[in-house]
C-alpha positions in Angstrom: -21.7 13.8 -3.1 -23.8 10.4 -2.6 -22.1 7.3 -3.6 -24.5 4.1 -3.4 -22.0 1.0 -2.8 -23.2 -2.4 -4.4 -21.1 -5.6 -2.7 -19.6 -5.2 1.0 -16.9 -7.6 0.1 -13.3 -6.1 0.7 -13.7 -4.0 -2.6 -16.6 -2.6 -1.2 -15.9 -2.0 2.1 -12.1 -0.6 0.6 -14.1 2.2 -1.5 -16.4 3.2 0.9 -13.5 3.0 3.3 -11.6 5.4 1.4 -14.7 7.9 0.4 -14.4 8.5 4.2 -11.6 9.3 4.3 -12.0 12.1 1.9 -15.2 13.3 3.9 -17.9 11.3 0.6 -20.8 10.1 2.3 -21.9 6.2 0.7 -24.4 3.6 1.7 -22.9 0.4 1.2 -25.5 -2.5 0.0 -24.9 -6.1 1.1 -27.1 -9.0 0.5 -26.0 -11.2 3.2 -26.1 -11.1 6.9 -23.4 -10.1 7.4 -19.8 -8.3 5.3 -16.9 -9.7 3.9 -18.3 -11.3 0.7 -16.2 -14.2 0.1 -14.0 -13.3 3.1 -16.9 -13.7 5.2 -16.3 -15.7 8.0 -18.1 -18.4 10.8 -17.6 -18.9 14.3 -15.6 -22.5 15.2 -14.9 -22.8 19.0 -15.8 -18.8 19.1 -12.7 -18.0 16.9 -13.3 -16.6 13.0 -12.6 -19.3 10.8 -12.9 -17.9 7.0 -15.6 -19.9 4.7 -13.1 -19.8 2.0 -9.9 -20.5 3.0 -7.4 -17.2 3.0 -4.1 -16.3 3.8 -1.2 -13.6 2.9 1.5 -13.2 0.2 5.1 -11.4 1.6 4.1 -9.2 -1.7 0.3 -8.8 -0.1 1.5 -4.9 1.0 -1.9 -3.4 0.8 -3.2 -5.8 3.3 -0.4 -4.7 6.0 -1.3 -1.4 5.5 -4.0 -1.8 5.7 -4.2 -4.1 9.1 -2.0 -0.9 10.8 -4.5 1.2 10.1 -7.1 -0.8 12.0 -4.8 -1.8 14.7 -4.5 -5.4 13.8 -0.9 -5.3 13.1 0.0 -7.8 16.6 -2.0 -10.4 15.2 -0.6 -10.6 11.4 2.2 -14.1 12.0 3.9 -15.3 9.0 4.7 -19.1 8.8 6.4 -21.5 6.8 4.1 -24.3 5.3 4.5 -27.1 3.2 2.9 -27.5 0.3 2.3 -31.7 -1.3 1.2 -32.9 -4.7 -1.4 -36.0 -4.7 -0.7 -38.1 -8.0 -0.1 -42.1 -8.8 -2.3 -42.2 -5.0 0.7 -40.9 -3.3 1.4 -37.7 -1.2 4.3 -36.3 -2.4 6.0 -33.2 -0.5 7.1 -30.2 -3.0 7.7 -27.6 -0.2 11.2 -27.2 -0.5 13.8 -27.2 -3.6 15.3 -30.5 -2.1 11.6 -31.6 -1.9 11.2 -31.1 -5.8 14.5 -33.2 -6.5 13.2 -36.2 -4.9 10.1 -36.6 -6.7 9.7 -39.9 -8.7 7.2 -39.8 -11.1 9.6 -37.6 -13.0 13.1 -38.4 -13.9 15.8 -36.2 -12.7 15.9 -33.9 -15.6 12.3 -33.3 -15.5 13.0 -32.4 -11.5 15.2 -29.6 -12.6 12.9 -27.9 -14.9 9.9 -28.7 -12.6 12.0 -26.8 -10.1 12.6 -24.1 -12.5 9.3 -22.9 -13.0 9.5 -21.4 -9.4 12.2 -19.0 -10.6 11.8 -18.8 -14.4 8.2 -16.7 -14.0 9.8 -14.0 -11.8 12.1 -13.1 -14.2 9.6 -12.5 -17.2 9.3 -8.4 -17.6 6.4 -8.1 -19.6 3.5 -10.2 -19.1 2.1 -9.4 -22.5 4.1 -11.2 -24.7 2.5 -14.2 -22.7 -0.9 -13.3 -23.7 -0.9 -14.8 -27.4 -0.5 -18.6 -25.9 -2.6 -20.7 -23.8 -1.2 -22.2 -20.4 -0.1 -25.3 -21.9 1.9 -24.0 -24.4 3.9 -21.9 -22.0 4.2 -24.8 -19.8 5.6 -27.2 -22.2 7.8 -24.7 -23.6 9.8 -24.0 -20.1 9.0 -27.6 -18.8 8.3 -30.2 -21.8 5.3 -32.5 -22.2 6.4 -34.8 -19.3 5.9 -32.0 -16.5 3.2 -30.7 -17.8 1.4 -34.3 -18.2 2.4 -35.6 -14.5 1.7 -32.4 -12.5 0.1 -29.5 -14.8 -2.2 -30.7 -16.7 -4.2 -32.9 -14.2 -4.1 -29.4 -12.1 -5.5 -27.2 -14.6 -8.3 -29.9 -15.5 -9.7 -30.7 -11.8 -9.9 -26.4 -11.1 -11.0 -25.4 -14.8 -13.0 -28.4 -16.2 -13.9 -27.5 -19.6 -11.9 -24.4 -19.7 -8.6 -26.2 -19.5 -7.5 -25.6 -22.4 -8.4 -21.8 -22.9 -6.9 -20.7 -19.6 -3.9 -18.2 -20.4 -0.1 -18.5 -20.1 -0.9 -15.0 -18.1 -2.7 -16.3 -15.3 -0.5 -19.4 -14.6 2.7 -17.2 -14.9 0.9 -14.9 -12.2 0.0 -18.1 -10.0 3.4 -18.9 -10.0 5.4 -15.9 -9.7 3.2 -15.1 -6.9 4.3 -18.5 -5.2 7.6 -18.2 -5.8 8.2 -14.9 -4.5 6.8 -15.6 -1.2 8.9 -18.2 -0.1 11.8 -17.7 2.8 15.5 -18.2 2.9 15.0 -22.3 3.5 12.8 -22.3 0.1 9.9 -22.8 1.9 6.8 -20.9 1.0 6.0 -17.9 3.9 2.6 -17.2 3.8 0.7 -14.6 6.8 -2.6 -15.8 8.6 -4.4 -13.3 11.4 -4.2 -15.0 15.1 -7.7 -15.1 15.4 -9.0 -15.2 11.6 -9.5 -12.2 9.3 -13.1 -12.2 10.5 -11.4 -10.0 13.1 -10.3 -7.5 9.9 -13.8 -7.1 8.8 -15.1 -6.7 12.3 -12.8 -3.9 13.2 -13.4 -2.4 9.8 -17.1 -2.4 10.0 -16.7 -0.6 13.6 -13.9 2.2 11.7 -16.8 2.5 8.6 -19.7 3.2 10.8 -18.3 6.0 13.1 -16.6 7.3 10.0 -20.7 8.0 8.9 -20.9 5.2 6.1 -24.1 3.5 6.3 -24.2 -0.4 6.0 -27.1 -2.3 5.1 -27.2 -6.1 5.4 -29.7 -8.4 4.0 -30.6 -5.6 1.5 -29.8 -6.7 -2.4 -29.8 -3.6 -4.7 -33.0 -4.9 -6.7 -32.1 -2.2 -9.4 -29.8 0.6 -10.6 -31.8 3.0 -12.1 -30.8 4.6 -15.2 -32.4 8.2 -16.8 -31.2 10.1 -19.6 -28.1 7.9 -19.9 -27.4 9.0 -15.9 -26.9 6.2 -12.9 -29.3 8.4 -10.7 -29.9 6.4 -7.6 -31.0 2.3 -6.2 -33.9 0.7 -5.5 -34.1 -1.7 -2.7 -36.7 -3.3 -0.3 -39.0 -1.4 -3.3 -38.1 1.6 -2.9 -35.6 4.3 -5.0 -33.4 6.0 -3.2 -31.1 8.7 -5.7 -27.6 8.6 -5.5 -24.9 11.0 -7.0 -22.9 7.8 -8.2 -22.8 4.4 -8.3 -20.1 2.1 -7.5 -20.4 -1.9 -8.4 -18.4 -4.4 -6.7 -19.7 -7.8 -7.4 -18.9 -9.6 -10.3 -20.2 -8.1 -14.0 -23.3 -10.7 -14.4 -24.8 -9.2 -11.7 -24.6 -5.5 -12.7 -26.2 -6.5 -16.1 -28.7 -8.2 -14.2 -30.1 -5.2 -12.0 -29.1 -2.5 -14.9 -31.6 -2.8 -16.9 -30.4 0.2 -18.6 -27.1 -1.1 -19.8 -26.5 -0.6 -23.7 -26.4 -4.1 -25.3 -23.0 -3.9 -26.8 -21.5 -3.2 -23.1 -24.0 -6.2 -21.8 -22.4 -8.6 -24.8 -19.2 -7.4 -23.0 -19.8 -8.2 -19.9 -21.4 -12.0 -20.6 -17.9 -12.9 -22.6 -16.9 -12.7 -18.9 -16.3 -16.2 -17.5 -16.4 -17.3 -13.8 -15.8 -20.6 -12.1 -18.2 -21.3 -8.9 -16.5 -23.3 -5.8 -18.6 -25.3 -3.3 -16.0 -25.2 -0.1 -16.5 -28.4 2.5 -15.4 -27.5 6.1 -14.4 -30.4 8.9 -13.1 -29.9 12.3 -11.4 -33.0 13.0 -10.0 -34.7 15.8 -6.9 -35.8 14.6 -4.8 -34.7 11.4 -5.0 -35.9 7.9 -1.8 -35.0 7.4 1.7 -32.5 7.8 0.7 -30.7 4.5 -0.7 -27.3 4.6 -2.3 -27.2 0.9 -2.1 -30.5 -0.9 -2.9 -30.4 -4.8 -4.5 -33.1 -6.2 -3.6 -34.1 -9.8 -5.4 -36.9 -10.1 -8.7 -35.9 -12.6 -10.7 -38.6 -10.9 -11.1 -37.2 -7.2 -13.9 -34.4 -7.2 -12.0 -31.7 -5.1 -9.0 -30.0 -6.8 -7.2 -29.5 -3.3 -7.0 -30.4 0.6 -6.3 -27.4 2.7 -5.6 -27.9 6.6 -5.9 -24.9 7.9 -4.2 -26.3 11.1 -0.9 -27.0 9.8 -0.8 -23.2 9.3 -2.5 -21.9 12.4 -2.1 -23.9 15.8 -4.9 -26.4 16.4 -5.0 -25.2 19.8 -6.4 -21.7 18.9 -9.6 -24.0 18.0 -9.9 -25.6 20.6 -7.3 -28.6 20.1 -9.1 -29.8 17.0 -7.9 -29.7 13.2 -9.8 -27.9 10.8 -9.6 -29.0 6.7 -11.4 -27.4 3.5 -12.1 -29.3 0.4 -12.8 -27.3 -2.1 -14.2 -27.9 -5.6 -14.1 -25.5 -8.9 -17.1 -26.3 -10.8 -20.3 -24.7 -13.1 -23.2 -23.8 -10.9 -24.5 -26.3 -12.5 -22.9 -28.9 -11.4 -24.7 -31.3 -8.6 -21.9 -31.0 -6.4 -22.4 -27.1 -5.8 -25.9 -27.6 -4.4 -24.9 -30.5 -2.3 -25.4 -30.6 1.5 -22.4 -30.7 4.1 -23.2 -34.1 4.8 -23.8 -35.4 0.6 -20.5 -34.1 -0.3 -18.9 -35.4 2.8 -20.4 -38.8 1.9 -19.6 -38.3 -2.0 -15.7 -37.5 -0.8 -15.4 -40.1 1.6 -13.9 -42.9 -0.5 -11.5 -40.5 -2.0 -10.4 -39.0 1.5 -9.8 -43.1 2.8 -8.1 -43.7 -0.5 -5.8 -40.7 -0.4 -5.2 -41.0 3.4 -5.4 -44.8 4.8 -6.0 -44.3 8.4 -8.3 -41.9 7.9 -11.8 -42.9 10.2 -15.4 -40.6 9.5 -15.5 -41.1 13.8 -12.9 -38.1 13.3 -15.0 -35.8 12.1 -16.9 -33.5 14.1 -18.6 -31.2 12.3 -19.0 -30.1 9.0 -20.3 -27.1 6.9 -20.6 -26.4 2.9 -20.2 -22.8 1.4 -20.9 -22.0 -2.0 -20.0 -19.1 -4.4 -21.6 -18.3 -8.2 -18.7 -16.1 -8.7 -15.4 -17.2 -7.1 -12.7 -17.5 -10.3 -12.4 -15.6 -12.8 -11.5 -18.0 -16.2 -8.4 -15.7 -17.7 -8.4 -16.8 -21.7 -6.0 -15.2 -24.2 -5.7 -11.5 -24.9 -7.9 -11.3 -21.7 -6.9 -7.3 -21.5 -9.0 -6.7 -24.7 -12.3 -8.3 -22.5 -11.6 -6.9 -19.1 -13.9 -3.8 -18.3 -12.6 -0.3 -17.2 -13.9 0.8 -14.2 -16.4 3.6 -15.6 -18.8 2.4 -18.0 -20.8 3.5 -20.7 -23.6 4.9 -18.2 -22.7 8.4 -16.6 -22.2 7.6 -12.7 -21.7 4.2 -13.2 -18.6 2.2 -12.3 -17.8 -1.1 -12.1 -14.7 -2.8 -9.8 -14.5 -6.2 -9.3 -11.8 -9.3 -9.7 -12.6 -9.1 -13.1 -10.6 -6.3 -13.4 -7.5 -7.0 -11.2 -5.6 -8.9 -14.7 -2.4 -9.4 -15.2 -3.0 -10.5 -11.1 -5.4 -13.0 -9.2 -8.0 -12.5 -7.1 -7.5 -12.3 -3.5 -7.6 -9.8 -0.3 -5.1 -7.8 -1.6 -6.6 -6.9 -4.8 -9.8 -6.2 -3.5 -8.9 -3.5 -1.1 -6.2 -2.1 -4.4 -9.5 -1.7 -6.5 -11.7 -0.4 -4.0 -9.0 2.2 -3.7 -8.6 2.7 -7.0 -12.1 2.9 -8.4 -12.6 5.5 -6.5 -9.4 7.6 -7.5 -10.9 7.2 -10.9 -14.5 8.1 -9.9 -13.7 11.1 -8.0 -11.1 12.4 -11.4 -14.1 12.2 -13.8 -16.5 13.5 -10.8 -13.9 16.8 -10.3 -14.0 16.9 -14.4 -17.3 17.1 -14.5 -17.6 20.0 -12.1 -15.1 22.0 -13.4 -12.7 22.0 -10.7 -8.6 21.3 -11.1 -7.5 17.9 -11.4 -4.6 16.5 -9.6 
């Protein structure tokens, strides 16, 4: 069996991973330079810095496993960060319980059940029930209007724009019973960060891939999947078609119905009901600090980034080289000016927001910058998403589909792409055994 791999993100580089280990040959295609998709990474004072920035849930258990297998285990340190809310043009800290109970801009009542909703969502057993109402209306059901107006709503406008209002109890109630579980004895959220950047992860797994047989090409987009007799029967690239047993799509849906020009239209109508946010991420390495907060929301509608995350008040400053490194990042519509902005544009566009939010802050601190942009970074989760997410096989024989799409009633992240790597292909290889006639497990 020949398995052509589209994507060498993590759920690409998962699948082909676990093929491998079952002795399935696959060719993975990648269209970039290099692997890793959105947890691709760059070089900052020669340590792996992630374009996007990453880090590990307590829950993330895939991950682990996934890091012992490739000998990164040493390198895996979990640390206690603080988390801040930006509203009223204040910094306030909400890393702690204690931390929620001081916070003005609601009165103590509204404290409480703003502290609540870090316990309340862990205790819901079936997340279905939540998929007849909209975020808001979950929200201001546990919390009232007040909490939702002060910290919620200005949050769930600067990352969803125009989708705001359609974004699913389901996905919140995920966001935050993620959150909540991973915090430590003091309250504090524990999150786990690679000494040396997860670049390190896709490094080592690249090295494990190729002596494992799988090949890897870079810089080569899948052009087409070619489609005969209702059969996925192999890829053309660089011009040419090369036939595959199977084929295994790990990017998002839009663009499997853009090189399938095979797909039935009622699957392609399908597919385009399938919303995605695009993020443009800025990137300084600083001299000094903006601040003790690791990720800093920002519910103020008015500032063009949706959240300040210094990587540095995670990871030591002095694994780069002494300096401080900070990502701005902003959900948007491709679009959007912003997304095709330079480093230096959007640094100059943030900068009165950046000296507004933190005083002292002087551009002389800056050092160097960097922009990375996505198309498909979020996936917009509406109500009764579960009746719009795609199965992993799809109507073309051969054909199969895994992407953060998929992952519902959870988020995106590294977790979840190596889970559906692994479990597209436990589903590819049952209908692949049916088809043959042989015993299925």
């Amino acid at each position: 069996m020949q398995v052509a791999i589209i994507g060498g993100g993590m759920t690409g580089l998962s699948a082909a991973y676990e093929l491998a280990k079952r002795g399935i040959q696959s060719t993975v295609y990648e269209r970039d330079e290099v692997l890793g998709g959105l947890a691709g990474s760059f070089k900052v004072n020669g340590v792996y810095l992630e374009k996007f920035y990453h880090h590990l849930f307590t829950s993330d258990a895939e991950m682990v496993r996934l890091l012992e297998e490739l000998g990164l285990s040493d390198t895996l340190q979990w640390n206690s960060t603080a988390t801040s809310l930006y509203a009223m043009n204040r910094i306030f800290r909400l890393a702690t319980p204690t931390d929620v109970l001081r916070f003005k801009p609601l009165g103590f009542p509204n404290r409480i059940r703003l502290g609540l909703l870090a316990i309340v969502p862990r205790l819901v057993r079936d997340w279905r029930k939540l998929e007849d109402i909209t975020a808001k209306e979950w929200l201001v059901g546990l919390a009232g209007e007040d909490v939702f107006r002060v910290v919620w709503e200005p949050l769930l406008r600067s990352k969803f724009g125009s989708y705001a209002d359609q974004v699913a109890a389901v996905w919140f109630w995920n966001k935050l019973k993620l959150r909540g579980g991973s915090r430590g004895k003091e309250g504090a959220e524990k999150l786990g960060y690679l000494r040396g950047g997860f670049g390190q992860v896709i490094e080592a797994w690249e090295r494990r891939l190729l002596e494992m047989g799988v090949e890897l090409l870079t810089s080569t987009p899948a052009q087409e999947i070619r489609v005969d007799g209702g059969k996925a029967v192999g890829v053309i690239a660089r011009g040419s078609l090369r036939p595959f047993d199977a084929v295994l799509v790990t990017t998002a849906p839009a663009i499997l119905a853009q090189i399938t020009p095979g797909l039935p239209e009622s699957y392609r109508r399908q597919l385009s009901k399938l919303l995605y946010l695009a993020n443009v991420c800025l990137v300084m390495k600083l001299r000094r600090s903006l601040s003790s907060t690791y990720w800093l929301n920002i519910a103020d509608p008015a500032i063009p980034f949706v959240a300040v995350i210094e990587h540095t008040n995670m990871q030591r400053p002095e694994e780069y080289g002494g300096r401080h490194l900070a990502y701005l990042s902003r959900y948007t519509d491709p679009q959007d000016r912003y997304y095709s902005l330079s480093a230096e544009e959007l640094f100059a566009e943030y900068l009165p927001y950046l000296k507004r939010m933190f005083p002292e802050f002087d551009p002389a601190w800056v050092e160097e910058k960097w922009a990375w942009r996505e198309l498909y970074t979020q996936p917009v989760i509406v109500k009764h998403y579960s009746e719009l997410r795609p199965d992993f096989r799809t109507p073309i024989e051969r054909l199969w589909l895994s992407c953060m799409a998929q992952v519902y009633p959870q988020d995106r992240g590294m977790n979840y792409a190596v889970l559906w790597g692994k479990k597209a292909v436990e589903a590819m290889l049952l209908i692949h055994r049916g088809e043959r006639g042989e015993r299925r497990e």
